[in-house]
C-alpha positions as CSV (number, residue, x, y, z in Angstrom):
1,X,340.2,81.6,44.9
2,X,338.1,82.0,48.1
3,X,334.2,81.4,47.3
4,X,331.8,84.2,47.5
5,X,329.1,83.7,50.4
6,X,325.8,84.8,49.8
7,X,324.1,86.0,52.7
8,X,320.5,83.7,53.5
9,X,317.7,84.7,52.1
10,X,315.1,85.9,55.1
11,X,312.5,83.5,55.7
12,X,309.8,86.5,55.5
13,X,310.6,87.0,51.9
14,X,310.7,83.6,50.7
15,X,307.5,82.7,52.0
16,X,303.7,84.2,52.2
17,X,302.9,85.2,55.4
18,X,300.3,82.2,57.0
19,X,296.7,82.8,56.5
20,X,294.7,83.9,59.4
21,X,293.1,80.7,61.1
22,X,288.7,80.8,61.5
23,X,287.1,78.8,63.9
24,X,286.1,75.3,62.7
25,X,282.1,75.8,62.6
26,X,280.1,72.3,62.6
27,X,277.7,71.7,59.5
28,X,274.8,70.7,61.2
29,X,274.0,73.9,63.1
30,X,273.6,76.9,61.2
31,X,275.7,80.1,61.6
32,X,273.8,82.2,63.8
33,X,274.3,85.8,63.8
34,X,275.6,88.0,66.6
35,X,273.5,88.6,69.6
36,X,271.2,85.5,68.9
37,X,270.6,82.6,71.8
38,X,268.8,79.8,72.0
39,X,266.4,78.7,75.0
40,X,265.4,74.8,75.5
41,X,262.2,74.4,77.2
42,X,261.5,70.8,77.8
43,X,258.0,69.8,76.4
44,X,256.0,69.2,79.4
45,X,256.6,72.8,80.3
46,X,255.1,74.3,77.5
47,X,251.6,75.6,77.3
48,X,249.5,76.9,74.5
49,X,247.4,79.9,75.0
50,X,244.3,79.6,72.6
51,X,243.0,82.7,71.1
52,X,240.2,84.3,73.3
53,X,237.3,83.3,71.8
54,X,238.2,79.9,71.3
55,X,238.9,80.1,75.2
56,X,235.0,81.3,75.6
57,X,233.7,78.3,73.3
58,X,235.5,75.9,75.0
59,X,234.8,77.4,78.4
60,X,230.7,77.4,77.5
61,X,231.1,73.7,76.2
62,X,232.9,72.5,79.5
63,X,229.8,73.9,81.7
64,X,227.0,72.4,79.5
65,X,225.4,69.4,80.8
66,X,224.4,66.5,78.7
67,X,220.4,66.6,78.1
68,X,218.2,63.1,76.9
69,X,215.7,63.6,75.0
70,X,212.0,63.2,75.6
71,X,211.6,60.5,73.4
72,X,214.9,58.4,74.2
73,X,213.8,58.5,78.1
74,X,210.0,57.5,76.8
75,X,211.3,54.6,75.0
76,X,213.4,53.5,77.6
77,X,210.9,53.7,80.2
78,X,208.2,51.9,77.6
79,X,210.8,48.5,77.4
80,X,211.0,48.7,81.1
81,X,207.5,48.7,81.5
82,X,206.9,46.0,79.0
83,X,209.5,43.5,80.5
84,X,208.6,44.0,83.5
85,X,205.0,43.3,82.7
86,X,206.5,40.2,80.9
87,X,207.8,39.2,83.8
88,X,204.8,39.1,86.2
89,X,202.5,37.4,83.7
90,X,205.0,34.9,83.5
91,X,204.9,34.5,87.6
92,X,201.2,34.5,87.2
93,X,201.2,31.7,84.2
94,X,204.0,29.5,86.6
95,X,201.6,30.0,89.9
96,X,198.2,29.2,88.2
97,X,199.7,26.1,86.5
98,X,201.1,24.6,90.2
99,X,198.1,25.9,91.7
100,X,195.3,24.1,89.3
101,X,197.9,21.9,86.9
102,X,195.8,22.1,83.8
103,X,194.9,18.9,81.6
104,X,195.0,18.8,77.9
105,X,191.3,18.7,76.4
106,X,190.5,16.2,74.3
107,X,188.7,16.2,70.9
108,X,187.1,13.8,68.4
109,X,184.7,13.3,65.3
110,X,182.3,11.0,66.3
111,X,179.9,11.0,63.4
112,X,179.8,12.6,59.5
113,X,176.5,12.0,57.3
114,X,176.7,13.1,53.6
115,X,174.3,14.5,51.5
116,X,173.8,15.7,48.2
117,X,177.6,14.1,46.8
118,X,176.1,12.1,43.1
119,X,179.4,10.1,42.2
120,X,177.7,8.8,39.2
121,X,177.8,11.8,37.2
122,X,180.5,14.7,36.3
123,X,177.8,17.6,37.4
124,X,178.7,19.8,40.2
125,X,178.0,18.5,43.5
126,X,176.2,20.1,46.6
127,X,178.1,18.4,49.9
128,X,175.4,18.7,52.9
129,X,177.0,17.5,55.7
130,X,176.2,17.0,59.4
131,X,179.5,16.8,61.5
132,X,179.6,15.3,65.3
133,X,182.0,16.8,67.7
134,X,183.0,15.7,70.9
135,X,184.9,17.8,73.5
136,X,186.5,16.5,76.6
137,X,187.6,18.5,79.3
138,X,189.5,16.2,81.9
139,X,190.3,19.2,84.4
140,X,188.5,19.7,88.1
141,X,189.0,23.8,88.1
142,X,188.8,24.9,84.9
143,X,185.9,25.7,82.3
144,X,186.2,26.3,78.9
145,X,183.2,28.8,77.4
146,X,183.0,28.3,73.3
147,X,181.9,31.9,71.8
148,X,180.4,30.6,68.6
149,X,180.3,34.0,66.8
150,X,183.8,34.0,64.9
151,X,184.2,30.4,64.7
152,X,184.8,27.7,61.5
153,X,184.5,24.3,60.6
154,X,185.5,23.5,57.4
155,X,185.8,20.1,55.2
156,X,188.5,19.2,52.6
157,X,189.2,16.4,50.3
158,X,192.6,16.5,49.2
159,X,192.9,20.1,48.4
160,X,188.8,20.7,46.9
161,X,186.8,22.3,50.2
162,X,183.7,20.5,50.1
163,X,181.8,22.5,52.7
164,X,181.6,25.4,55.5
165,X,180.0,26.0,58.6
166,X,180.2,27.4,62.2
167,X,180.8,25.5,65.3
168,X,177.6,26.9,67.6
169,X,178.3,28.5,71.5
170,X,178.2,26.2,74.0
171,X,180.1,25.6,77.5
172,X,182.4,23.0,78.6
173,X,182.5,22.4,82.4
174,X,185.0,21.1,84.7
175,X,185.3,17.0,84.2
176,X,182.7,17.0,81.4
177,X,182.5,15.6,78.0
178,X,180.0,17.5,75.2
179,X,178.7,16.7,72.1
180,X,177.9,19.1,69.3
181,X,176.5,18.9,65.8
182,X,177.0,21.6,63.2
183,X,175.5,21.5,59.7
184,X,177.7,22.4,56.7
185,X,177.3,23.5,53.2
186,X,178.5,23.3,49.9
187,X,177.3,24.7,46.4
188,X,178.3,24.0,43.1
189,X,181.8,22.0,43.8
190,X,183.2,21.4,40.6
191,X,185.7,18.0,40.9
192,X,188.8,17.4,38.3
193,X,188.4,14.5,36.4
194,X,191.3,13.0,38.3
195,X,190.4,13.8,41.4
196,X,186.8,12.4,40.7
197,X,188.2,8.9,39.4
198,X,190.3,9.1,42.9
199,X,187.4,9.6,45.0
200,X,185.2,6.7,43.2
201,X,188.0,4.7,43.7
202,X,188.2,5.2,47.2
203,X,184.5,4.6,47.4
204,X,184.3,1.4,46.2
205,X,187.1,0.4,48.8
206,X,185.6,2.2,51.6
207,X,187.9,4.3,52.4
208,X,187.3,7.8,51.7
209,X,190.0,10.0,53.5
210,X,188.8,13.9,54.5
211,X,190.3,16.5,56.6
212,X,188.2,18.5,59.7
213,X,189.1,21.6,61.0
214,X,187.8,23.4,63.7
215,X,188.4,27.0,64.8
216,X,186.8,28.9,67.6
217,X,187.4,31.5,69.5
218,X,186.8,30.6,73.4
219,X,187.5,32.2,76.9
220,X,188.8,29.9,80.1
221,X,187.4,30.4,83.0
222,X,189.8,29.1,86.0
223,X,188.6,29.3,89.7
224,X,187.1,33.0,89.9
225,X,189.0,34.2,86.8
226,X,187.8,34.3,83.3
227,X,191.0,34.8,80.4
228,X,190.4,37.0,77.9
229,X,189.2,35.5,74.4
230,X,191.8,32.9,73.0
231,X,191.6,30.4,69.7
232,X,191.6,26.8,69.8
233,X,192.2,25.3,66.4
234,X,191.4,21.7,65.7
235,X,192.5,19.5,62.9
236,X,191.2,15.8,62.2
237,X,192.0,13.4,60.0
238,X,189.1,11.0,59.4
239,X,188.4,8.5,56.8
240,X,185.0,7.4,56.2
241,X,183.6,4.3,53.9
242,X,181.1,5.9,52.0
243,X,179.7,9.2,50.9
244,X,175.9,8.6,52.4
245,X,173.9,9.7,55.1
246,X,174.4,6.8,57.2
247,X,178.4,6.8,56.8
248,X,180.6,4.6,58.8
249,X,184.0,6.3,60.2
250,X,186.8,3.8,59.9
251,X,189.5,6.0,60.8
252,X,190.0,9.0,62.7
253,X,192.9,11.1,64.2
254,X,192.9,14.5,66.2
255,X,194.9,17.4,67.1
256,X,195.1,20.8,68.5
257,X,196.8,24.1,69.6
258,X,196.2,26.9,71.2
259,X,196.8,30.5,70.5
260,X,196.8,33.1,73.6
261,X,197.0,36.0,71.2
């Protein structure tokens, strides 16, 4: 029995017809719609156009000039002034000192008589005492002119001041040694009982240690030129044996400065 042939079934009714293939769009860039481009510009080519009148400000801050003020060019000219001021006093100070080379003066205590110091009692004491100073001035062009008025001698033992006084004007000439006596006075110097057993003590070995100081106020006169007024301070260390008006001074040690201002 011949077999029946069935005819083949037609491809376009077997399958779907194939869908309709879009264009593969990258993920990174997003879908832009019809009709829009984009321009690149690189960056050195673009330009900002600030509002107008932020254009005027800045134009008005471009043409100002920078101003100092009155007191920033005052202060600058006063530390101008000053050092160079500085400076020629210092040329001055360097030519005077090759031009006369100044000597240091020399000082000493050549005599102290006390009065009115009763050991044997604790009473108050009344220290009279007559101080001898000597003032050497070594130099061939320079004089040294003590004011007076200003001036202090003073006495200590340990830390009690025993007495006060002022070192009198006189003048001290080239190459020339001078010798002045001031007077100094105490009232009612109350001693600690230590400090009174202490100074007994040192009595009896003849060896009572004080401490001299000087202060005056002088001017220096070198050549033609007189300096304006300056302070010499002097400090001595003497020791004397006893506390009478004929005392003996075993020891003795000075020093001094000067100060220009």
């Amino acid at each position: 029995m011949a077999d029946r042939l069935h005819p083949a079934a037609h491809s376009d009714q077997s399958q779907p017809p194939p869908e309709p293939v879009k264009p593969h769009l990258s993920d990174d860039k997003p879908l832009l719609p019809q009709g829009t481009y984009i321009i690149q510009i690189p960056k050195d080519q673009i330009y900002r156009i600030p509002p107008p009148e932020n254009s005027k400000k800045l134009q008005k801050l471009a043409n100002r000039k920078p101003k100092r003020s009155c007191c920033c060019r005052c202060f600058c000219w006063t530390i101008a002034a000053a050092f160079i001021l500085l400076i020629l006093l210092s040329v001055a100070a360097g030519v005077l000192y090759l031009v006369f080379r100044p000597e240091k003066l020399n000082y000493s205590i050549d005599k102290i008589s006390v009065g009115g110091v009763n050991l044997t009692s604790s009473a108050p004491i009344n220290p009279r005492l007559t101080v001898e100073i000597r003032a050497g001035n070594p130099n061939d062009k320079l004089s040294v002119f003590y004011i007076g008025k200003g001036s202090s001698v003073t006495v200590h033992y340990d830390d009690v001041n025993l007495c006060n006084g002022e070192l009198p004007a006189f003048e001290l000439p080239a190459n020339n040694v001078t010798v002045v006596q001031t007077a100094l006075r105490g009232t009612n110097i109350v001693l600690a009982r230590d400090v009174h057993s202490r100074l007994v003590k040192q009595e009896k070995e003849r060896h009572v240690p004080l401490k001299v100081k000087v202060k005056a106020p002088v001017k220096i006169k070198i050549g033609a030129v007189k300096t304006w007024e300056i302070t010499v301070t002097v400090k001595c260390d003497v020791a004397v044996d006893r506390f009478v008006q004929k005392s003996k001074i075993v020891s003795k040690k000075c020093d001094y400065r000067v100060d220009l201002w």
